[in-house]
C-alpha positions, -999 to 999 in steps of 0.1 A, spaced: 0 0 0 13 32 -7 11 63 17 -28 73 11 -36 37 21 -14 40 53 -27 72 64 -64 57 58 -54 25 76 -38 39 109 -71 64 111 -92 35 110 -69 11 128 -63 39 161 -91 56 158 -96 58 196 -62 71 197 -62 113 197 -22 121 187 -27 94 157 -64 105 144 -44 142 147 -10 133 130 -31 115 103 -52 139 94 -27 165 92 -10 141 67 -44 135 46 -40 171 45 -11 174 32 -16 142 9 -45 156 -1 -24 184 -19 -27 173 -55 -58 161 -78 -43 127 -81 -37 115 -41 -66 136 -32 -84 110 -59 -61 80 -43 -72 93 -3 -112 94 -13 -112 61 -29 -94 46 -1 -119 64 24 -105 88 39 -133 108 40 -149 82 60 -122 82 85 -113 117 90 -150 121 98 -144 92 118 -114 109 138 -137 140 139 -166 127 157 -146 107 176 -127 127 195 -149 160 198 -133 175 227 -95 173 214 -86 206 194 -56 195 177 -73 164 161 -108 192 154 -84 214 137 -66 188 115 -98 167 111 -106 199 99 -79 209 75 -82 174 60 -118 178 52 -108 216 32 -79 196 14 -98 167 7 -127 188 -10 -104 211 -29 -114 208 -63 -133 174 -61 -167 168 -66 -163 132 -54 -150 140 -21 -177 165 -11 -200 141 -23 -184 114 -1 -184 134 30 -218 154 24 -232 117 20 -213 108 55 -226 136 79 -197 157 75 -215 188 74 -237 183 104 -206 170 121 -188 202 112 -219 225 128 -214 201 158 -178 219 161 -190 253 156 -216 252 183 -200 230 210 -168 252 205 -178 286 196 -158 302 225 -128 286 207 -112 310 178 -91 282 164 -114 257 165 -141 278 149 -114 291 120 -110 257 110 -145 247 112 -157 277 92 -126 268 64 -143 230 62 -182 247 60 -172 269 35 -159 246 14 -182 219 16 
């Protein structure tokens, strides 16, 4: 498997695990940079597991902000992605941040980056 895969596997391997679900979603992010592993990380579902990390670990800000990030990159440009993650709850999920956390700039910047985008 190549790195997408890996990235999707440890998210849904340690997914009870805050400081992987963060660290992996920072890397979908960053993966998720270009049309053709942003392709690779939805068909391997990543969308599905950052959303995954996100609802799993509501309290944590680094893994909401990342989770966050992900979601932005992952959507960037693909209609497939969106779909994927409109289809999985992401936008309700991503409301869910910006009313449990409204008191929280950061987490509410990044939450506002992944509503805008989706």
């Amino acid at each position: 498997a190549g790195a997408c895969e890996a990235v999707v596997g440890a998210l849904q391997s340690h997914a009870g695990y805050a400081e992987v679900a963060k660290g992996a979603c920072g890397a979908a992010h960053n993966l998720a940079s270009n049309e053709a592993t942003r392709t690779r990380l939805g068909d391997a579902g990543a969308c599905e597991a950052v959303l995954g990390a996100l609802q799993a670990h509501t309290g944590h800000a680094g893994v909401i902000a990342r989770a966050c990030y992900a979601v932005v990159g992952l959507t960037y440009l693909s209609e497939a992605n969106s779909e994927r993650l409109g289809n999985v709850g992401a936008c309700e999920a991503v409301v869910g941040v910006l009313r449990a956390h409204a008191g929280q700039a950061v987490m509410v910047e990044q939450a506002c980056a992944a509503v805008r985008i989706l």
